[in-house]
TIROLO-719488 format. One record per residue (C-alpha): residue number from 0; residue in three letters; y, z, x. Coordinates in steps of 0.02 Angstrom, whole numbers, plus 32768, in hexadecimal, padded with zeros to 4 digits. Each point is the difference from the previous one (the first is absolute). Example, Ala and Ser with C-alpha at 12.3 -4.5 7.8 and 13.67 -1.06 7.14 Angstrom:
(0; "ALA"; (7F1F; 8186; 8267))
(1; "SER"; (80AC; 7FDF; 8045))
This chain:
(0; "UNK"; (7F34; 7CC4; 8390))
(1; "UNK"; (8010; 80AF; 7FBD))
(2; "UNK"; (8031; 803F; 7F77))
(3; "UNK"; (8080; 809A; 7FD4))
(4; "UNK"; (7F76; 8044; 7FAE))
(5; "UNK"; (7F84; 7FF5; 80A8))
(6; "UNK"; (80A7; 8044; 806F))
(7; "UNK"; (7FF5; 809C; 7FA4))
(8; "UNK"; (7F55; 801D; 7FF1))
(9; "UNK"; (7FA7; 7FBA; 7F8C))
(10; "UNK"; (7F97; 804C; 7F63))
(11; "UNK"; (8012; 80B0; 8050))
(12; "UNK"; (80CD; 7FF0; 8008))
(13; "UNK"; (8001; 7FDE; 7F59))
(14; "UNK"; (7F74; 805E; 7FB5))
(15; "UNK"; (8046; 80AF; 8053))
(16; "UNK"; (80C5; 7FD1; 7FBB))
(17; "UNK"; (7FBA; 7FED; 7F51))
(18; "UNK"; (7F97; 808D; 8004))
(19; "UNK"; (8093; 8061; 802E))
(20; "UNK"; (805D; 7FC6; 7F77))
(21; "UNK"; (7F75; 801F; 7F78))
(22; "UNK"; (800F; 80AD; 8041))
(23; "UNK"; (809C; 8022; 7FC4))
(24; "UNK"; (7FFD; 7F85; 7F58))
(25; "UNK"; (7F72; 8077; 7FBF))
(26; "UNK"; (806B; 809B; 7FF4))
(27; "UNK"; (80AB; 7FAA; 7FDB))
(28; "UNK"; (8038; 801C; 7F4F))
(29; "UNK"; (8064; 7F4B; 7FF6))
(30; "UNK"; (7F8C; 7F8D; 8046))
(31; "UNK"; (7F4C; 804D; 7FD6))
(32; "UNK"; (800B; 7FE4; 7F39))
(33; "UNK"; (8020; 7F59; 8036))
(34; "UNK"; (7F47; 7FF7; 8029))
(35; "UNK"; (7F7B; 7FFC; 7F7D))
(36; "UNK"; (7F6F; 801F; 804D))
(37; "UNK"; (7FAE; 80AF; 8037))
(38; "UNK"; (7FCF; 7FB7; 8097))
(39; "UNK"; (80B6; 7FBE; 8075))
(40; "UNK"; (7F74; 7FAD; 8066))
(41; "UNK"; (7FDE; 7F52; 7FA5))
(42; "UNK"; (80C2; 7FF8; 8000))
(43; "UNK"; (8008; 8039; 80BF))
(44; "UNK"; (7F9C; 7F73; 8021))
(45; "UNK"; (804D; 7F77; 7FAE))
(46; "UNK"; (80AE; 8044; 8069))
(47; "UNK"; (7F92; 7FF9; 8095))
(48; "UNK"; (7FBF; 7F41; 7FF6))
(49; "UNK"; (809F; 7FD8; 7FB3))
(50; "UNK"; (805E; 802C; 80B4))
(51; "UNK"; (7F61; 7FC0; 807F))
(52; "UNK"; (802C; 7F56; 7FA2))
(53; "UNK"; (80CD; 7FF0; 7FE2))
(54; "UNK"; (7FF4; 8038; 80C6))
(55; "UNK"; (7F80; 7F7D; 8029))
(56; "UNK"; (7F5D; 804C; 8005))
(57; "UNK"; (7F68; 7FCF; 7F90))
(58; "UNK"; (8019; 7FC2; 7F4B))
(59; "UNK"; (7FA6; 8072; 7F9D))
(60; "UNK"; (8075; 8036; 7F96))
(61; "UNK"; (8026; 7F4B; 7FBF))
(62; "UNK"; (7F46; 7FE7; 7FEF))
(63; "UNK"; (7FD9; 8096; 7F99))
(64; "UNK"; (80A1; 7FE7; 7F8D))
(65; "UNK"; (8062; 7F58; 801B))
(66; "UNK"; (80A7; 8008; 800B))
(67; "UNK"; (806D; 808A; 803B))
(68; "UNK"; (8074; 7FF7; 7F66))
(69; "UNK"; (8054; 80AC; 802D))
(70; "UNK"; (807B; 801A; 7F77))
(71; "UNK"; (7F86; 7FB7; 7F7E))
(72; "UNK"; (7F80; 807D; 8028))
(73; "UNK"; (8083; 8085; 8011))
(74; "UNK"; (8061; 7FE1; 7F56))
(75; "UNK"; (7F99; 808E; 7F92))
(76; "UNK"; (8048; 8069; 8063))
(77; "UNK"; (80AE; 8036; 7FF9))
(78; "UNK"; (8036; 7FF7; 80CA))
(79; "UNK"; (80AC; 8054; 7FFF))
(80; "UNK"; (8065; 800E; 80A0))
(81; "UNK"; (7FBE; 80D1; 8005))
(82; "UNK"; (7F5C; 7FB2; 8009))
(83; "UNK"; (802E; 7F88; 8081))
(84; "UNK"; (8037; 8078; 8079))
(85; "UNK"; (7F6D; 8078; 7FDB))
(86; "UNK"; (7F96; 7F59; 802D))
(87; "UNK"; (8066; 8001; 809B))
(88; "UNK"; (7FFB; 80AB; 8028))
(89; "UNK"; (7F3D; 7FFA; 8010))
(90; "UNK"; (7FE5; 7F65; 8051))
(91; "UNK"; (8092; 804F; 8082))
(92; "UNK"; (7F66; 8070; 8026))
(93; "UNK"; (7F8E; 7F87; 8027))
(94; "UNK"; (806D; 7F8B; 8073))
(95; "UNK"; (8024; 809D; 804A))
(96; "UNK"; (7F43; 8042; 8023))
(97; "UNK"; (7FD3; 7F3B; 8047))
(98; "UNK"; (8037; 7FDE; 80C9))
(99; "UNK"; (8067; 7F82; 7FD5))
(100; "UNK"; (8075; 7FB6; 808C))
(101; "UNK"; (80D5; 8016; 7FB5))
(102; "UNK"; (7FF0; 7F3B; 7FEB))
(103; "UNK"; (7F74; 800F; 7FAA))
(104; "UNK"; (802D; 8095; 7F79))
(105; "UNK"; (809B; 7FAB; 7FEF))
(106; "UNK"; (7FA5; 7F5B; 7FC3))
(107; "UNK"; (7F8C; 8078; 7F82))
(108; "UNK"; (8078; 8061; 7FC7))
(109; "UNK"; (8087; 7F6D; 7FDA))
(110; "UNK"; (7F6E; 7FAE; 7F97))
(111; "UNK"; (7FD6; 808D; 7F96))
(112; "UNK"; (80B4; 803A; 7FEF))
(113; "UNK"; (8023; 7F50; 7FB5))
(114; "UNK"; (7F5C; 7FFF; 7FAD))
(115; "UNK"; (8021; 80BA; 7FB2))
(116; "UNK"; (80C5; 7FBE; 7FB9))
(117; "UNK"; (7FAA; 7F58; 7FAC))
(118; "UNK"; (7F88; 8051; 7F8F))
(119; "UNK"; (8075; 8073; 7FAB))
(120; "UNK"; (7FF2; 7FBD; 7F3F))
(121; "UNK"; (8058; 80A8; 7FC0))
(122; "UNK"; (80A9; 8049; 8023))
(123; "UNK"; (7FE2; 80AC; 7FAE))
């Protein structure tokens, strides 16, 4: 049986959307601070395994660091609704550069939309 992450390609579907949107989180003034390190690409990764797994491709992420915990590992850093939307805006870009079918972008896109509203911790 296949899985929603096979449908739309695999590693390179996912690897080209969040290289996209590490394009545009290392010049945006909101989100980038957000990020300690120099490098965006330890952080680009963890994104990257993160997705292959929640949309059913290998488990690396949980075997390199357990748990998911999203809004644990997020809480140092004050996620406002601005930042949110900047989020959005830049992972916009990457659903957009992937050849996704409608059905498809529409599944993505409802995830991270949902995904985007649950870890704001900050309303200003």
């Amino acid at each position: 049986m296949s899985t929603f992450y096979d449908d739309i390609g695999g590693y390179d579907t996912i690897r080209l959307i969040v290289a996209k949107f590490y394009e545009g989180v290392a010049t945006d003034e909101v989100l980038r601070p957000m990020y300690p390190e120099d490098d965006l690409g330890p952080a680009e990764e963890r994104f990257r395994d993160f997705l292959v797994q929640y949309w059913g491709g290998p488990s690396t992420y949980s075997e390199r660091r357990g748990h998911p915990r999203l809004r644990m590992r997020h809480a140092p850093f004050q996620v406002t609704p601005e930042a949110a939307e900047h989020w959005l805006t830049h992972f916009r870009t990457g659903l957009d550069a992937a050849d996704l079918t409608p059905e498809q972008e529409a599944q993505f896109w409802d995830y991270v939309t949902h995904a985007a509203q649950f870890m704001v911790n900050t309303l200003e």
